[in-house]
C-alpha positions in Angstrom: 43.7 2.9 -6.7 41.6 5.3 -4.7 38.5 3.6 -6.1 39.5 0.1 -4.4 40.3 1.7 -1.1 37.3 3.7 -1.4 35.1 0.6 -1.1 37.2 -1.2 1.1 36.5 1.5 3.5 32.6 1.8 2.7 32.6 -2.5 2.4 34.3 -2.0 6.3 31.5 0.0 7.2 28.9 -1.9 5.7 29.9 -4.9 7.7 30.1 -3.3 10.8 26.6 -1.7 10.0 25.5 -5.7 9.5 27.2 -6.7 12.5 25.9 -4.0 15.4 22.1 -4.8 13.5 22.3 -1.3 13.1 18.9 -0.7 10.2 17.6 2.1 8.7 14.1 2.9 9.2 13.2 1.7 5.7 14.9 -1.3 6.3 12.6 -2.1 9.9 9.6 -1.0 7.7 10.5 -3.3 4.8 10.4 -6.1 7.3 7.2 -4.9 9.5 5.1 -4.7 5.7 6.3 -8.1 4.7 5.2 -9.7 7.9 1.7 -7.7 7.9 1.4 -9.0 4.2 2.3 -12.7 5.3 -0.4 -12.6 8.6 -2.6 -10.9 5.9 -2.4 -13.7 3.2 -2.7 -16.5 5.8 -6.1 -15.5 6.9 -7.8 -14.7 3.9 -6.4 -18.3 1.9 -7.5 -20.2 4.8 -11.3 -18.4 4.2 -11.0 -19.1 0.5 -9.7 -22.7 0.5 -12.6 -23.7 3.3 -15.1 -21.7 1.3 -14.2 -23.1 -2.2 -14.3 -26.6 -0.2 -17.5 -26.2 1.2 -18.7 -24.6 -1.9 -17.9 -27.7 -3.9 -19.0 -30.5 -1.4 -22.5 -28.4 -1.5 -22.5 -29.0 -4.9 -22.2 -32.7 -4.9 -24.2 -33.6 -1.8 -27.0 -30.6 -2.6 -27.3 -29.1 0.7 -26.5 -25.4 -0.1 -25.7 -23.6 1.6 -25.2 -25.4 5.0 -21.9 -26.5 4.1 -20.5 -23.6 2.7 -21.3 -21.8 6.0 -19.7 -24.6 7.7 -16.7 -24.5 6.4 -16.2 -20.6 6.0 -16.3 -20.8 10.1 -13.7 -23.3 9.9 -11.7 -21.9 7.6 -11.8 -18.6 10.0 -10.7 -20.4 12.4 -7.7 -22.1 11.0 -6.6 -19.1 9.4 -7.1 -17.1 12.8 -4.9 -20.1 14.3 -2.0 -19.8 12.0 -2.0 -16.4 12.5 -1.9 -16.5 16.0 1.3 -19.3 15.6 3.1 -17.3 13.0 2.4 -13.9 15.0 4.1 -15.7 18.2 6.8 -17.3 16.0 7.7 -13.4 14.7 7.6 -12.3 18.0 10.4 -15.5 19.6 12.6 -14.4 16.7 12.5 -10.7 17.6 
């Protein structure tokens, strides 16, 4: 019996934890790391996946290493775009 009103009362709590979006510090950091980690990931696959595609249309038109510059800039910038739009999407929500 004491058991089951035990967590009642710490369930109770819990909620009202939830509710007032009352976090602990680990909690806040959790969050802040997976966000860095997302921004993070963003920008370097956008680099890689306009590398890799210039890398392999150098390889069938023969103009190396023109396009592989070409598209590492581009890929910069698209992943420096997304970053920017998820950055300001994280920042609405908050």
């Amino acid at each position: 019996m004491k058991s089951s009103e035990d967590f009642k009362t710490r369930l109770k709590i819990a909620k009202s934890k939830i509710k007032k979006g009352a976090f602990s510090d680990r909690q806040k950091r959790g969050s802040f790391m997976g966000n860095a980690f997302k921004l993070g990931t963003e920008l370097v696959a956008a680099v890689a996946v306009g590398t890799i595609i210039g890398f392999i249309l150098d390889s069938w038109f023969d103009t190396k290493p023109w396009l592989i510059i070409i598209f590492f800039f581009l890929g910069a910038a698209a992943g420096l775009l997304n970053v920017i739009k998820v950055a300001n999407q994280m920042q609405k929500d908050d």
